[in-house]
C-alpha positions as CSV (number, residue, x, y, z in Angstrom):
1,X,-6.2,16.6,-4.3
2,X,-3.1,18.7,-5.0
3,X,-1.1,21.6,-3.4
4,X,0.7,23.1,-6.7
5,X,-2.5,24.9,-9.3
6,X,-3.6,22.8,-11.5
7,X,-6.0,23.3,-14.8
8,X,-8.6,21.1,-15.4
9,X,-9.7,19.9,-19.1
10,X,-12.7,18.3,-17.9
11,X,-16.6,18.7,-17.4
12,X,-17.4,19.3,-14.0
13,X,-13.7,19.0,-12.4
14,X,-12.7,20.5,-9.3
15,X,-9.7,21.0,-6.9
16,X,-9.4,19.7,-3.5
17,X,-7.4,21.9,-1.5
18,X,-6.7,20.8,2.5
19,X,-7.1,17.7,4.2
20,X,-8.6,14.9,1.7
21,X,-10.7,13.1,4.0
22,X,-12.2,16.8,4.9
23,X,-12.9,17.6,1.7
24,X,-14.3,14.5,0.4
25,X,-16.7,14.1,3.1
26,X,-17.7,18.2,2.3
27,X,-18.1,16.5,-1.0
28,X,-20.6,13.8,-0.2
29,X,-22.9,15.9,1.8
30,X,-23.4,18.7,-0.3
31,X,-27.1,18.4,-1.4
32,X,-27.4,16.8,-4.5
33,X,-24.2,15.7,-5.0
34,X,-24.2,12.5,-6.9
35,X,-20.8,10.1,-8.1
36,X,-17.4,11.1,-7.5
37,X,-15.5,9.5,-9.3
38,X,-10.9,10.1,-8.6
39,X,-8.6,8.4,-10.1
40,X,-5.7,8.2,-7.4
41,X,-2.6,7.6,-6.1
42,X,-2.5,4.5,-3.4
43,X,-1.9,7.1,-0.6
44,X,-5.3,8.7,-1.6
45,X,-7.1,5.1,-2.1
46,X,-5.5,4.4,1.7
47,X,-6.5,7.2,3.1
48,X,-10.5,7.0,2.4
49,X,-10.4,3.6,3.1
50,X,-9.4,4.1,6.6
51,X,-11.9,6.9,6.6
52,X,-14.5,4.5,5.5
53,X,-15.5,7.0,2.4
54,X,-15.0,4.6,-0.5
55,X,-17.9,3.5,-1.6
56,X,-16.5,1.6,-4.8
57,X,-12.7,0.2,-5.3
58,X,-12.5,-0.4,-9.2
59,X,-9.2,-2.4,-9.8
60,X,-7.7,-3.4,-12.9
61,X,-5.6,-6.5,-12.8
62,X,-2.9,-7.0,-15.2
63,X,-1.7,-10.7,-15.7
64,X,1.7,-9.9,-14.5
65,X,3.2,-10.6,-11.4
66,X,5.6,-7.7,-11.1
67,X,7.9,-8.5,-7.7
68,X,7.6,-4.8,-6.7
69,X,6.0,-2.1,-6.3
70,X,3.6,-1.3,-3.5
71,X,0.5,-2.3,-2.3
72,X,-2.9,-1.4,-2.1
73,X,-2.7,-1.7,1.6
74,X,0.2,-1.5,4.3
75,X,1.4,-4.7,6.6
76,X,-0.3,-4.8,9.5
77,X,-3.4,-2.9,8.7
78,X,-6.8,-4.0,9.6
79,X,-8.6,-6.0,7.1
80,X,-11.4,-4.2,4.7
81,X,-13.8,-6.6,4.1
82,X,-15.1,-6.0,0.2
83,X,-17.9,-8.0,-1.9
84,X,-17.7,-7.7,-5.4
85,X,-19.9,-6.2,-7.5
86,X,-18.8,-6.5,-10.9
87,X,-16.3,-8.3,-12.9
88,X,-15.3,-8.3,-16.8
89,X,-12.2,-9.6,-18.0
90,X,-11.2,-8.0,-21.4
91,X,-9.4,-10.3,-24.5
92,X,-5.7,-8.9,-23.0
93,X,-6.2,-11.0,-19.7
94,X,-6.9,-7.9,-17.8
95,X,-9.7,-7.7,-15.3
96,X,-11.9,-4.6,-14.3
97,X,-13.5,-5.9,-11.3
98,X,-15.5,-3.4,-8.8
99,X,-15.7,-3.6,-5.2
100,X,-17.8,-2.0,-2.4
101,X,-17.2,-2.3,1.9
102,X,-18.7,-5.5,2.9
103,X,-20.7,-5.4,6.1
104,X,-18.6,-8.3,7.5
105,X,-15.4,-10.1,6.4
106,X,-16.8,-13.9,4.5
107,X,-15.7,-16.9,6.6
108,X,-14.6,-19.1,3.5
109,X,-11.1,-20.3,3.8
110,X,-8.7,-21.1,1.0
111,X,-9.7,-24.6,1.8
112,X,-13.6,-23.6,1.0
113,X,-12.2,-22.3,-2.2
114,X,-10.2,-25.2,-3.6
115,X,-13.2,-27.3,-4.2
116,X,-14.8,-24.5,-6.5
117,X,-11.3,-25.6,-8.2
118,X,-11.1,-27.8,-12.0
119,X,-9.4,-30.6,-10.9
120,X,-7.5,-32.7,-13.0
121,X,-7.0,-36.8,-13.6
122,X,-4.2,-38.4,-12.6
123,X,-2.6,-39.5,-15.7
């Protein structure tokens, strides 16, 4: 999705032009039509969230904690629930882990999680 002309070096590439949530639902139904795959920008990823058109989030975390940037999502949003479907963590400490909508949010708590935990002897 761009307004300025862009060429395209790849198989089967097109241009969105207009409103992205528009023409990515234009995209889905058209008959046939199987993966789409975009790499984008976190406006883009926002924007079909909220639109419910992403059918898989594929994130790769870096073992850094950077102190700034932005997010994935805005404060005060509503919450997404996701499952995942895949994870693979690669011999740099990265992770490639994929996500699809979740029908409801899970109810564990970080309390639930703690006792999936190594825990360690007092010494």
């Amino acid at each position: 999705m761009s307004n300025q002309d862009l060429q395209f070096t790849w198989r089967n590439s097109e241009q969105l032009r207009g409103d992205l949530v528009e023409g990515v639902t234009a995209l889905k139904a058209e008959p046939g039509s199987t993966d789409i795959a975009m790499s984008g920008s976190i406006s883009v990823v926002r924007q079909l969230i909220a639109a419910g058109l992403l059918d898989e989030l594929h994130l790769l975390i870096h073992p850094i904690a950077v102190r700034k940037g932005e997010r994935l999502c805005d404060e005060g949003e509503s919450p997404v629930p996701l499952r995942l479907v895949s994870s693979q963590a690669f011999t740099t400490g990265v992770l490639y882990c994929v996500y699809a909508p979740a029908e409801t949010a899970g109810s564990a708590t970080y309390d639930d999680a703690k006792e999936h935990l190594p825990h360690s002897e007092p010494g």
